[in-house]
C-alpha positions in Angstrom: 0.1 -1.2 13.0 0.0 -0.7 9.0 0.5 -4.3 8.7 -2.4 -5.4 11.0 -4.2 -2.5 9.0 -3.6 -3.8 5.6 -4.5 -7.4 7.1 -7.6 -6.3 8.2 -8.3 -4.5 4.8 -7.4 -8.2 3.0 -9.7 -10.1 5.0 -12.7 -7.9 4.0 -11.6 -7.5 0.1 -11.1 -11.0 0.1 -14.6 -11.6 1.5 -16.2 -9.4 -0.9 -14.4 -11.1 -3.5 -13.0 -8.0 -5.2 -10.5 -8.9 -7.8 -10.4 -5.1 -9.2 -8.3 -3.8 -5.8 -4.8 -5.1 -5.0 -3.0 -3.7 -1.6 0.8 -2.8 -2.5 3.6 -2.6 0.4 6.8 -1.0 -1.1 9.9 -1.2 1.4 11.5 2.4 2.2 14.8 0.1 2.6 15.4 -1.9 -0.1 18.8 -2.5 0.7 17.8 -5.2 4.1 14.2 -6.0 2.3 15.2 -8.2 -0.5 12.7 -10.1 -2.3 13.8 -13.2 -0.3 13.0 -10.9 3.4 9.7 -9.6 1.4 8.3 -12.9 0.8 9.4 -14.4 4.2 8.2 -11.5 5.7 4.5 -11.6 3.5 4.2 -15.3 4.4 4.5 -14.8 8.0 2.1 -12.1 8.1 -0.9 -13.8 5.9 -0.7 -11.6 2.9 -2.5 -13.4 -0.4 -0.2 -12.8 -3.0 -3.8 -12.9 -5.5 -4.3 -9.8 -3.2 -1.5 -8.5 -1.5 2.0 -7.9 -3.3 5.2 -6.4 -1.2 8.0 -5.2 -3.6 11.1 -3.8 -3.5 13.6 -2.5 -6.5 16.4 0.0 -7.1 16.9 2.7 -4.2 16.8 5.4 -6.4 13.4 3.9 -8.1 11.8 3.5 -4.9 12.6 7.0 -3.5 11.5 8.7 -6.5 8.2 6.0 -6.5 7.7 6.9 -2.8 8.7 10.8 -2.7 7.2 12.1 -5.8 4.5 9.6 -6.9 2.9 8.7 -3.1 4.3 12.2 -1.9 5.5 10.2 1.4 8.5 10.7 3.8 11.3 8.0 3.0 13.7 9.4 5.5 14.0 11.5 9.1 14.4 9.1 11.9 17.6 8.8 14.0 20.7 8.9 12.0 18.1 9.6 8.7 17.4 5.8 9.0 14.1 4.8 6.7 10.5 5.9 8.1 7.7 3.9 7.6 5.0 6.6 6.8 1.6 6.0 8.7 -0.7 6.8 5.9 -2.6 4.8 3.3 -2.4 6.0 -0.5 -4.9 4.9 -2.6 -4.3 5.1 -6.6 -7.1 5.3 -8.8 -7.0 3.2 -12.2 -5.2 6.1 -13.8 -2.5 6.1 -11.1 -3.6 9.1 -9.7 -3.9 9.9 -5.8 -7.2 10.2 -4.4 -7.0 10.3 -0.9 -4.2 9.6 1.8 -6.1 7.9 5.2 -4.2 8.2 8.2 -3.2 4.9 9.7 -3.4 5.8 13.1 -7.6 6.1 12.7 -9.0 3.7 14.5 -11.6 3.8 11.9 -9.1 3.7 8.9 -10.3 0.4 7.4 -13.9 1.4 7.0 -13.2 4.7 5.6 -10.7 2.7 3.5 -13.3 0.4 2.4 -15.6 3.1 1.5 -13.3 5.1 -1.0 -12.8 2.0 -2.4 -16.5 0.9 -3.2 -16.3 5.2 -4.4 -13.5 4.0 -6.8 -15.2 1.0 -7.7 -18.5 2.5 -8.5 -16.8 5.2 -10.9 -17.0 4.7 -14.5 -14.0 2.5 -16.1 -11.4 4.6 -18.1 -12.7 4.4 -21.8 -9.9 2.9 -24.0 -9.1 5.5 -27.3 
């Protein structure tokens, strides 16, 4: 569903032609999605890699990436096997969270979309 989501969310960024927002997907299992499995996986599902990037590194990297930076779930299905967390982060320009959309709206895109153009509209950080 996150996939279709983040599909969706391409389609319109591409269509607005807004080069100043990119869409990340970082694995929760880096040990099955290699690079290799990440771009097979990226092809087959559409995703513009001008847009669209799906990456993957050390385990320990990505846990601390997804646990303390996105404050997301890695683990807690059967067996503690990866979860896929349903919500969307977005990261201003300073890297810091400014909202987490739940997936599971049926409206998620459009609300997406709007704390985007919010982002957008802000002020770019002024360089010392």
């Amino acid at each position: 569903m996150i996939t279709s989501r983040m599909a969706e969310l391409q389609q319109k960024l591409a269509r607005a032609r807004s080069s100043d927002v990119k869409l990340i997907s970082v694995t929760v299992d880096p040990a099955y999605d290699t690079v290799e499995v990440l771009n097979t996986y990226a092809t087959q599902v559409g995703a513009d890699p001008e847009i669209w990037k799906f990456i993957t590194g050390p385990k320990a990297q990505i846990e601390n990436t997804v646990r303390k930076g996105f404050l997301q779930p890695l683990t807690g299905g059967k067996d503690d096997e990866p979860i896929h967390s349903a919500r969307f982060v977005i990261v201003d320009r300073e890297g810091w969270i400014r909202s987490f959309p739940d997936g599971n709206d049926p409206e998620v895109v459009q609300r997406l979309l709007l704390d985007l153009g919010d982002l957008l509209r802000e002020s770019p950080p002024k360089n010392p």
